[in-house]
C-alpha positions in Angstrom: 69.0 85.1 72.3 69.9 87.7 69.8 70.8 91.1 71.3 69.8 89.5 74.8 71.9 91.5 77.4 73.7 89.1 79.4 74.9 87.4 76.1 79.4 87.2 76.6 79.4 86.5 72.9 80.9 88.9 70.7 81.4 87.5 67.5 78.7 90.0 65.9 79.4 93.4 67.6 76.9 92.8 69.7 77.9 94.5 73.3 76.3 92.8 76.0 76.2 93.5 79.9 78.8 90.5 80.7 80.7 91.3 77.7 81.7 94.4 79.1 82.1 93.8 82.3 84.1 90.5 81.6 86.3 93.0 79.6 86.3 95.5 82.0 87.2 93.1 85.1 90.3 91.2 82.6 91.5 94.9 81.5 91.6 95.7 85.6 93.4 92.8 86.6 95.9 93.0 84.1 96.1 96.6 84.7 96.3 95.7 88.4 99.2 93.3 87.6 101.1 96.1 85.9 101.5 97.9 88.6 102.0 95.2 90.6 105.4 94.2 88.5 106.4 98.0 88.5 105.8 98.2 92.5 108.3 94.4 93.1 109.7 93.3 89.6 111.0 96.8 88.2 113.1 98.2 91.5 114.9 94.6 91.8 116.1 95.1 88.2 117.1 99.0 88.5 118.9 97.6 91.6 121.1 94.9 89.9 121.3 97.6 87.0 122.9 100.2 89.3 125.1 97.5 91.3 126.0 96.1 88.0 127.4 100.0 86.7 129.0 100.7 90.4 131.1 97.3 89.8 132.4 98.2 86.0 133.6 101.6 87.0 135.0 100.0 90.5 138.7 100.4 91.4 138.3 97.2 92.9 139.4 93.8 90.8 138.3 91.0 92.4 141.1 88.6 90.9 143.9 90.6 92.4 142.1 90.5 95.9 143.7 87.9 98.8 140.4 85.8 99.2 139.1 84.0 102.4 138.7 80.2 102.2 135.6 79.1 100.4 135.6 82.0 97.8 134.0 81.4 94.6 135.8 82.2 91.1 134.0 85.7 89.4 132.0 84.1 87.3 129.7 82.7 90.2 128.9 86.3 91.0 126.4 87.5 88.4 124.9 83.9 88.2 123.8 83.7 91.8 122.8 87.6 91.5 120.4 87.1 88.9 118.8 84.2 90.6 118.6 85.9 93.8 117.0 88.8 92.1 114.3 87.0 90.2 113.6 84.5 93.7 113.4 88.2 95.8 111.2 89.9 93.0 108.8 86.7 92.8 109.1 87.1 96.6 107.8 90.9 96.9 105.1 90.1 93.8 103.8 87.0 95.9 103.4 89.7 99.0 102.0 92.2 97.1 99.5 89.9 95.8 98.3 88.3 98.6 98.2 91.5 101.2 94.7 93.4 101.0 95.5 95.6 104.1 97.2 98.7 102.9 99.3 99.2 105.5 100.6 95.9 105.6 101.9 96.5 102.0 103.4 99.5 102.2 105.1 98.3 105.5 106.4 95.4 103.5 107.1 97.1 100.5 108.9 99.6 101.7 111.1 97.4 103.7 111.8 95.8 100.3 112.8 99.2 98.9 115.1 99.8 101.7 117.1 96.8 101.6 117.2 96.9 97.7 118.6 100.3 98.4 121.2 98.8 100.6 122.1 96.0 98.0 122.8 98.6 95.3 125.3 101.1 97.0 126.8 98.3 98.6 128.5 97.5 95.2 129.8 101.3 95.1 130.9 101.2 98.8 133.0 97.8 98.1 134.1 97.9 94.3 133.8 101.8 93.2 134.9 102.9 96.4 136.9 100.2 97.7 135.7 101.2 101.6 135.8 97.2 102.8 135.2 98.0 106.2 132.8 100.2 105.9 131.0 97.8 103.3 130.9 95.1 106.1 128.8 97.5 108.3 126.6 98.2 105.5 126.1 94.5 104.4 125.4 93.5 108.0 122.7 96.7 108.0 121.1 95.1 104.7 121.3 91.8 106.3 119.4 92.8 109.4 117.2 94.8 106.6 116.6 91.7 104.7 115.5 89.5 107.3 113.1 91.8 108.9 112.0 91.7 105.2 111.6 87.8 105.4 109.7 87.9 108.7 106.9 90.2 107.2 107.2 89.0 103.8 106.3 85.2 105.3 103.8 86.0 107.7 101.9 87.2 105.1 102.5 84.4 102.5 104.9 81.1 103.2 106.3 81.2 99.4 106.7 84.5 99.6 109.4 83.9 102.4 110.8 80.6 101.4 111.9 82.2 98.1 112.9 85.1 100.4 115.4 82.5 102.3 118.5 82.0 99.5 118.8 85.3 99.5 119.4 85.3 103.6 121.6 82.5 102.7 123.9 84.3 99.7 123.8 87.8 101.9 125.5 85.9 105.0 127.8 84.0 103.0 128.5 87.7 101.1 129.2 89.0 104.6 132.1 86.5 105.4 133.2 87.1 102.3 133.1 90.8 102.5 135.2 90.6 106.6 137.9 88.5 105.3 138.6 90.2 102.2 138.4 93.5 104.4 141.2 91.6 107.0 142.9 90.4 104.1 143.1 93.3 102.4 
């Protein structure tokens, strides 16, 4: 079997026909999965990135705000953020992953990249800006956004939308909170 073609082993240089393609197919897939993360994982964490900068240099402080009923302390904030963000970006990598059409994906993806475009500036709109009612509007915009994202997101693969769903959940419950701090206000 020495020097024999098809031999995978590579112990002793030798360099044969699977070999190289085994390398060859394992250096695509990773390099496939690369660009996967950089198409769903990276844009979720420049979004909570720039949200996170619009809320530090915001005029608003939530402490000081008159709060609707069932308004959660601060802290629960960046918690349920980060959560969301990692179920979302598993979300748009589970997509990605399973859609061969190319049209499909960019359909779905760049739905993704507009609602995680609406997530961002929302945080200027309500904390750096302090435009409540206006941030309503937009938060309802990213909600219709978002489950328009869900609908093609879980045709396409079930996970992919039932990690999609908390996210639905947290931006509806962000909504109430987002009118009655606006009324309150």
């Amino acid at each position: 079997m020495d020097g024999h073609p098809y031999v995978i082993d590579d112990y002793f240089g030798q360099k044969g026909i699977l070999s190289i393609l085994t390398k060859l197919i394992i250096h695509d897939n990773m390099k496939e999965k690369f660009k996967r993360i950089l198409r769903t994982i990276l844009p979720v964490i420049v979004t909570g990135l720039i949200g996170s900068i619009f809320m530090m240099i915001g005029k608003v402080d939530y402490n000081n705000l008159v709060k609707p009923p069932l308004s959660p302390n601060k802290i629960v904030f960046p918690i349920a953020w980060s959560i969301l963000y990692v179920l979302i970006g598993i979300s748009a990598f589970l997509y990605d992953k399973k859609v061969t059409i190319k049209e499909d994906k960019i359909k779905g993806l760049i739905i993704y990249y507009i609602g995680l475009f609406f997530n961002a500036f929302w945080t200027l709109f309500y904390f750096t800006l302090d435009m409540k009612v206006f941030s309503s509007i937009w938060l309802g915009a990213l909600y219709v956004i978002s489950a328009s994202n869900y609908v093609i997101f879980s045709r396409k693969n079930k996970i992919s939308g039932y990690l999609f769903l908390p996210y639905l959940v947290w931006l509806l419950f962000a909504l109430y909170l987002n009118i009655g701090t606006a009324i309150l206000n």
